[in-house]
C-alpha positions as CSV (number, residue, x, y, z in Angstrom):
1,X,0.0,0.0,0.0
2,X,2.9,2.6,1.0
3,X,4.6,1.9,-2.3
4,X,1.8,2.1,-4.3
5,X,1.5,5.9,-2.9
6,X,5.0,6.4,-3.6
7,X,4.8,5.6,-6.9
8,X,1.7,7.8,-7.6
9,X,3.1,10.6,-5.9
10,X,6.3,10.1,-7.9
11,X,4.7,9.8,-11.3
12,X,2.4,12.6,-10.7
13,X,5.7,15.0,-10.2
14,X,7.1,13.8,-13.6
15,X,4.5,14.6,-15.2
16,X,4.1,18.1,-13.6
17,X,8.2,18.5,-14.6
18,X,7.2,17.5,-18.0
19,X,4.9,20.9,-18.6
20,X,7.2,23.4,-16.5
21,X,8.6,26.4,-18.0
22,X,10.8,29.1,-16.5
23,X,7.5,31.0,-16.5
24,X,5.1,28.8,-14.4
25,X,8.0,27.9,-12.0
26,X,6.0,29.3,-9.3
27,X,2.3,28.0,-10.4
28,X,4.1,24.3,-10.3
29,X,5.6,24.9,-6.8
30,X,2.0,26.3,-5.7
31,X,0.4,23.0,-6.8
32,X,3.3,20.6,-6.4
33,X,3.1,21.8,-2.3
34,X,-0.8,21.8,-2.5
35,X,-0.5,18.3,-4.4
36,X,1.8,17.2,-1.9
37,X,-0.3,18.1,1.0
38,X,-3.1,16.5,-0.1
39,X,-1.7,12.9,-0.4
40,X,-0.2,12.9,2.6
41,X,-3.1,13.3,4.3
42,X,-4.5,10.8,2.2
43,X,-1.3,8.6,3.2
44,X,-2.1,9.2,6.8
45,X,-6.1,8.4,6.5
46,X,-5.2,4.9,4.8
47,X,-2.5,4.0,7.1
48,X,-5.3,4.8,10.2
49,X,-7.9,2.7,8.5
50,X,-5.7,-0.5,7.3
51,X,-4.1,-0.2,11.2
52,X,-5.6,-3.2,13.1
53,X,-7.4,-2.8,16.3
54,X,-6.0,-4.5,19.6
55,X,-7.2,-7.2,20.9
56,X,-7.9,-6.7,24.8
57,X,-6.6,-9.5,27.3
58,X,-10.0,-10.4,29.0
59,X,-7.6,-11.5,32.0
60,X,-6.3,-8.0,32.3
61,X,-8.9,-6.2,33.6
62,X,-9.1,-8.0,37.6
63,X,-12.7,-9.0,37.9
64,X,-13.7,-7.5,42.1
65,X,-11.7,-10.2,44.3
66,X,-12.4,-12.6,41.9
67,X,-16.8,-11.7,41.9
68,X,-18.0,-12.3,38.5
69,X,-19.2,-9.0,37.7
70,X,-22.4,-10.0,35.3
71,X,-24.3,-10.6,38.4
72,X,-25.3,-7.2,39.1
73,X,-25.9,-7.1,35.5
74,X,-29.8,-7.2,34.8
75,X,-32.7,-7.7,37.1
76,X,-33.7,-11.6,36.6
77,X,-35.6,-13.7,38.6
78,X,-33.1,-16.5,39.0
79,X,-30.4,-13.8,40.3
80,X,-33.1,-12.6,43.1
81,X,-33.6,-16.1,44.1
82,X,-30.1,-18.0,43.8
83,X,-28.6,-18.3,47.0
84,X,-25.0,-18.1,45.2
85,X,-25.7,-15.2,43.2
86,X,-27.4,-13.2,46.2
87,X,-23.9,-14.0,48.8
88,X,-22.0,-13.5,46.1
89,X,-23.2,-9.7,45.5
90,X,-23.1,-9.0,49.1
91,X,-19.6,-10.4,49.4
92,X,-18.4,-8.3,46.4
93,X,-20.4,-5.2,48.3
94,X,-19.1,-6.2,51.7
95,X,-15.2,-5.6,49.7
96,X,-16.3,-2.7,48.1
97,X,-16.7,-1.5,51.5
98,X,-20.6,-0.7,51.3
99,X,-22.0,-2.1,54.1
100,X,-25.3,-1.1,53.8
101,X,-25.9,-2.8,50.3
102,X,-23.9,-5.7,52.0
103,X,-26.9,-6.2,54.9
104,X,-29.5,-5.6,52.5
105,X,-27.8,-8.4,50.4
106,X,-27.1,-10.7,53.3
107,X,-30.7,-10.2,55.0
108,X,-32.4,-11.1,51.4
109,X,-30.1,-14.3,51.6
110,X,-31.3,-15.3,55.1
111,X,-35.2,-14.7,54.0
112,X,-34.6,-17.2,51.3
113,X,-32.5,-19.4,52.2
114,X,-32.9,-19.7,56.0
115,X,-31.9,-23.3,56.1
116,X,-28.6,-23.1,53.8
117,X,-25.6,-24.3,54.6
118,X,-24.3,-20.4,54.5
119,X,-27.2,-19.3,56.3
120,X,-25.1,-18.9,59.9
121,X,-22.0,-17.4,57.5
122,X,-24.6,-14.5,55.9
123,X,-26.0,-13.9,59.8
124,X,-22.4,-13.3,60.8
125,X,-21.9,-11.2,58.2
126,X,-24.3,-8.9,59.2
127,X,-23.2,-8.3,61.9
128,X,-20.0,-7.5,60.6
129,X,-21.2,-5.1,58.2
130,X,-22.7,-3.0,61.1
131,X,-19.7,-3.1,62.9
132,X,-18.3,-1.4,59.8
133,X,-20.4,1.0,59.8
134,X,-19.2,2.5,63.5
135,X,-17.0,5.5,62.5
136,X,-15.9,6.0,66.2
137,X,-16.2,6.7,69.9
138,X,-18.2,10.0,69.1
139,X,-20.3,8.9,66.0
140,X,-23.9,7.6,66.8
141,X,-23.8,4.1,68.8
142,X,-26.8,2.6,66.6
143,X,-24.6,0.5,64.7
144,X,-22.6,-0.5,67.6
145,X,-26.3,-1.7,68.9
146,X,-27.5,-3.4,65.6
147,X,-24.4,-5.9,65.9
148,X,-24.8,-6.7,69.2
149,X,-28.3,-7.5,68.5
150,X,-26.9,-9.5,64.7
151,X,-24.6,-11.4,66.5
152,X,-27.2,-12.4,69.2
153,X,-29.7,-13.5,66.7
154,X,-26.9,-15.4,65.1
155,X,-26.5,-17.4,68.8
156,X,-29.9,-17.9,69.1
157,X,-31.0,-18.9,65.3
158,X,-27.5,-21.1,65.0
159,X,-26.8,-22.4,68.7
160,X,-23.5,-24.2,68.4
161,X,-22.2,-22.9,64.6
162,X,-18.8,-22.3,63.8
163,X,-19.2,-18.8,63.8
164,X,-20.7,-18.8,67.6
165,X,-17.6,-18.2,69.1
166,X,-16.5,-15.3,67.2
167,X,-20.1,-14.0,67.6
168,X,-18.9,-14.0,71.5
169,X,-16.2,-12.1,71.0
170,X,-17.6,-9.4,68.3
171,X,-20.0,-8.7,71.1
172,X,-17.4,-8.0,73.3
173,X,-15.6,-5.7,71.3
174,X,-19.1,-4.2,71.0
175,X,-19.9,-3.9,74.4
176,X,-16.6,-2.2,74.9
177,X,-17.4,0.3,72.0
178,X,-20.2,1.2,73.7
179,X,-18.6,1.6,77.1
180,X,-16.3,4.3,74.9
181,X,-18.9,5.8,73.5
182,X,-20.3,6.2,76.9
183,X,-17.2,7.7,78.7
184,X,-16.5,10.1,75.6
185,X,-20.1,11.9,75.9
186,X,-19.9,11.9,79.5
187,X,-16.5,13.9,79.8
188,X,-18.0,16.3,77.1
189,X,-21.1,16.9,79.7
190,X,-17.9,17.2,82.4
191,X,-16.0,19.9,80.2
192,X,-19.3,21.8,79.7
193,X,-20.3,21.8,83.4
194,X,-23.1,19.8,83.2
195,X,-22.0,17.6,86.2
196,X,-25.9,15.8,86.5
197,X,-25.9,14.6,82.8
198,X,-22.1,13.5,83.2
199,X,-22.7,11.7,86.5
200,X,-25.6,9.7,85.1
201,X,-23.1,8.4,81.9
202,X,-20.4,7.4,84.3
203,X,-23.0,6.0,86.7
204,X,-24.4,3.8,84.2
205,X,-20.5,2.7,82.4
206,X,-19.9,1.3,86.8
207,X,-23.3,-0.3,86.4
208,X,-23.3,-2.1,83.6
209,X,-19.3,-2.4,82.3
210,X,-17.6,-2.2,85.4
211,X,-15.4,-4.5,83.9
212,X,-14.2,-2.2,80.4
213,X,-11.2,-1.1,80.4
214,X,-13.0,2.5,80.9
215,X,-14.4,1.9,84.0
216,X,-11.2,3.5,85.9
217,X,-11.6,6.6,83.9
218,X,-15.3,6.3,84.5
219,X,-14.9,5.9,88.7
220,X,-12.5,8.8,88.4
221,X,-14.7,11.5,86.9
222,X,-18.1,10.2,88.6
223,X,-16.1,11.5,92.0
224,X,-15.1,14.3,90.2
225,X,-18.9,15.4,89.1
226,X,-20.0,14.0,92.7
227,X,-17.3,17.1,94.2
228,X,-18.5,19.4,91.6
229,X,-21.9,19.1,92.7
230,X,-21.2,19.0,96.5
231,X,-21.9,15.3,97.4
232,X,-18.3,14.9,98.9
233,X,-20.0,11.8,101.0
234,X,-20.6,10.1,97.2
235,X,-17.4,11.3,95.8
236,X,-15.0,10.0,99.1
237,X,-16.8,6.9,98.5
238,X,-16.1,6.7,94.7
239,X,-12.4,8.0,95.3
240,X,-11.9,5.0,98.1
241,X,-13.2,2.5,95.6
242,X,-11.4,3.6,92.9
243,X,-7.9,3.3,95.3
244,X,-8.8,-0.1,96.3
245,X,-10.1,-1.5,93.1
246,X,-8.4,0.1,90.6
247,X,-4.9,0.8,92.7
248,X,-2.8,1.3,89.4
249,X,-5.2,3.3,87.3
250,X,-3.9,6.2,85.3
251,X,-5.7,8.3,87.7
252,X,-5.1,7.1,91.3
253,X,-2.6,9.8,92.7
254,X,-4.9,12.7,91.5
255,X,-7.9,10.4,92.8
256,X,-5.7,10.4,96.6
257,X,-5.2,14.0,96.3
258,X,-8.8,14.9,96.4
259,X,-9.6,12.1,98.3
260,X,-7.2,14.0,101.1
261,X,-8.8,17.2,100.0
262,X,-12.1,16.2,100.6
263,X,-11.3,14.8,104.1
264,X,-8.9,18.3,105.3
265,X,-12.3,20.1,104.4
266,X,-14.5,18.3,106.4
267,X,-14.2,19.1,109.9
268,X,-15.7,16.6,112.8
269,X,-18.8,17.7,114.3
270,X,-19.4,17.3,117.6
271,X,-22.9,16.1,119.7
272,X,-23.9,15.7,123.2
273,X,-23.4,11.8,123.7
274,X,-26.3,10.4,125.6
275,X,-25.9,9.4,129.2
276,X,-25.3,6.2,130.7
277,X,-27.9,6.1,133.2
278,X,-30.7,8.2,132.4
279,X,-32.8,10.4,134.8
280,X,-36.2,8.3,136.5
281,X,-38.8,10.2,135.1
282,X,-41.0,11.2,138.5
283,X,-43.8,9.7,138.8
284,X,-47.4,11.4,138.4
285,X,-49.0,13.6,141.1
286,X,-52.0,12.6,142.6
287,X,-53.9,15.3,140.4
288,X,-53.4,13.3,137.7
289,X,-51.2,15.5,136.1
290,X,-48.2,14.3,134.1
291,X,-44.8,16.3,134.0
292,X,-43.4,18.3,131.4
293,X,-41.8,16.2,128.3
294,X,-40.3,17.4,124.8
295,X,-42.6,18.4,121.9
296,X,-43.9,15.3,120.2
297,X,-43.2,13.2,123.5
298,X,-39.2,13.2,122.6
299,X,-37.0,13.3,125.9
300,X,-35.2,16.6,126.7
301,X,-32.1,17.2,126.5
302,X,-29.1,16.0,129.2
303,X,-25.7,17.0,129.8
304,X,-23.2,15.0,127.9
305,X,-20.4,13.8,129.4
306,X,-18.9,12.5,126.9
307,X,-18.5,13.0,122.8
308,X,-19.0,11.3,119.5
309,X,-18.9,12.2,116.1
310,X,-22.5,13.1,114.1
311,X,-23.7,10.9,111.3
312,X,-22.3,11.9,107.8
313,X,-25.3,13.0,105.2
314,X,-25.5,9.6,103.5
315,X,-26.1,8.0,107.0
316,X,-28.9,10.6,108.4
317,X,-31.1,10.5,105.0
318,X,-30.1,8.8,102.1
319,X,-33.9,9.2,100.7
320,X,-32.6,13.0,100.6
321,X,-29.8,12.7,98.7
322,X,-31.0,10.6,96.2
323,X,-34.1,13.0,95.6
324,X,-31.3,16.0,95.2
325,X,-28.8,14.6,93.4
326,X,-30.8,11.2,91.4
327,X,-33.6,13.5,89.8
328,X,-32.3,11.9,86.7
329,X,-32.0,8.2,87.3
């Protein structure tokens, strides 16, 4: 093909030498160029056209982790039903990292196919995918929730699976999520003052993860919001927990600071202590009439000889202290 060309362009230059004069020098080098031009864009057009396409390597382009990609291709009747097809699109959304098309995926699987031997592999997998979907200690704790309650579901529709045992420990990694979650908005309510809101969030991390990792932490600043507030009785009792049951905690020396605060600023109170021996009340005069006594039949007053120390708050009315300070329990 490229000779052919050559050879036209070649005899089509004779033939324009052939009729030249010293006249039309410049008419021939006006065509010759435009001549010229011309069929080597022609060249160029038939060398694009005659070029063969590639051929594309169907092995070069890496299917999703090895998911066959046609099965999110069309909308058929056997891909909504067929257990294979339905794990794998929510495996190949599960790597794709979108977990919510994942559980939607999974969930259709388990509605089908209840009785499959994947079924307790897709359950787990739901939970999972909520997991996932926690983006941290301060996000919202829902999904945190949903996996406990996957993962329980998964015990309790598949006792004594393979994936039971991991179940047991995604729960606990939940549990300690929450915990997290827990202690983070409860220092927030701390830094912002808002020592009743705080106190409740600690309260309920000692209640129900006193166990966590957090719970030190937690002990810590439930004394600290109990001191903020002016229950020293509750926070002296949280700061002598927290010495005895948490001795290495990151904080126990500031906890046995204010522990020693709290105790410098309380003075002892002192009471008249009642006698050994009380007084024989006289007996009534022939008129019938009784002798003096306290308001409300109490018995007055006697001179201490001795001394002891008054009842703290928590002793003398506990029902009071819980009505000022539990308003929110």
């Amino acid at each position: 093909m490229k000779d052919c060309i050559w050879s036209a362009l070649l005899l089509l230059l004779k033939r324009e030498m052939l009729g030249i004069n010293h006249l039309g020098a410049i008419q021939f080098m006006r065509r010759f160029g435009l001549t010229l031009t011309m069929s080597a864009a022609a060249l160029c057009l038939l060398l694009a056209c005659s070029s063969s396409p590639k051929t594309s390597d169907p092995t070069s382009k890496k299917a999703l982790s090895g998911t066959d990609e046609s099965i999110f291709l069309g909308d058929t009747i056997e891909k909504n039903y067929d257990p294979n097809v339905i794990m794998k699109r929510g495996e190949a959304f599960f790597e794709k990292e979108e977990y919510a098309e994942a559980i939607v995926e999974y969930l259709h699987f388990l509605d089908l196919h209840r009785n499959h031997m994947l079924a307790s592999y897709a359950a787990f997998r739901v939970g999972e995918s909520h997991m996932k979907r926690a983006k941290g200690v301060e996000r919202d704790p829902e999904p945190v929730q949903k996996a406990i309650d996957s993962f329980e579901r998964l015990r309790r529709d598949y006792p004594g699976s393979r994936y039971d045992g991991q179940a047991v420990e995604k729960i606990d990694e939940c549990h300690d999520l929450l915990a997290q979650m827990h202690l983070f908005v409860g220092r927030f309510y701390y830094r912002r003052e808002s020592y009743l809101a705080a106190a409740h969030r600690f309260e309920q991390i000692m209640k129900i993860y006193p166990d966590k990792s957090v719970a030190p932490d937690a002990l810590y600043f439930l004394a600290l919001s109990y001191h903020d507030l002016g229950a020293d009785d509750w926070a002296s009792e949280k700061l002598t927990l927290l010495a005895e049951k948490y001795p290495n905690s990151a904080h126990s020396s500031e906890g046995a600071k204010l522990l020693a605060k709290i105790n410098k600023s309380q003075p002892s109170v002192l009471v008249a202590k009642k006698p050994d021996a009380p007084a024989a009340v006289p007996a009534p005069s022939s008129g019938g009439e009784s002798q003096y006594s306290a308001p409300g039949g109490g018995v007055t007053p006697q001179v201490a000889n001795g001394l002891m120390r008054l009842p703290s708050a928590t002793a003398m009315g506990q029902g009071f202290v819980t009505c000022r300070l539990g308003a929110w329990c």
